[in-house]
C-alpha positions, 0 to 999 in steps of 0.5 A: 768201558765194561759191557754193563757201562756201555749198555746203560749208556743206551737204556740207562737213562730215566724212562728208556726201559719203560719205553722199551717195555711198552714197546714189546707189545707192539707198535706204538703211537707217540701220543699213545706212549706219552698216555701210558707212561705217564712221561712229559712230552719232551722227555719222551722226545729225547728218549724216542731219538736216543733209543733210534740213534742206539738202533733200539727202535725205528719209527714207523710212518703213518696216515696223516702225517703221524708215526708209529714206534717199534723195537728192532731185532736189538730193541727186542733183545732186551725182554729177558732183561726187563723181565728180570728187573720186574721181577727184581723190583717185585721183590723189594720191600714196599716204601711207604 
């Protein structure tokens, strides 16, 4: 498998990077992602324990029986990544 194969396996799959991206401006709370992204709550489920088990993020304990995410140092490393992408993506022709 090549790098780029293996690495897609982590944050290839449909909302991850977005996940990651909301998540590079500090800990969130589930309902707070689920708000931002627009994501169904179950997709969001799958992908939060996906990114936890690759070492992308870990959750963080809160009052009341809540809890919060954050990237880890490995999480983290992906901002010029996604940096990258958005400029990328700016740059494509509008569909209409």
């Amino acid at each position: 498998m090549s790098e780029l194969a293996a690495a897609l396996e982590v944050v290839g799959a449909r909302w991850a990077l977005l996940i990651v991206e909301q998540l590079l401006e500090g800990p969130q709370r589930y309902g707070d992602l689920q708000r931002q992204l627009g994501v169904p709550t179950n997709m969001l489920a799958t992908r939060l324990k996906e990114l936890e088990a690759a070492g992308v993020l870990r959750r963080l304990p809160l009052k009341h029986n809540t809890r919060a995410y954050v990237l880890t140092d490995r999480g983290l490393q992906l901002a010029d990544a996604i940096t990258t992408l958005g400029r990328w993506g700016a740059e494509l022709p509008q569909v209409k």
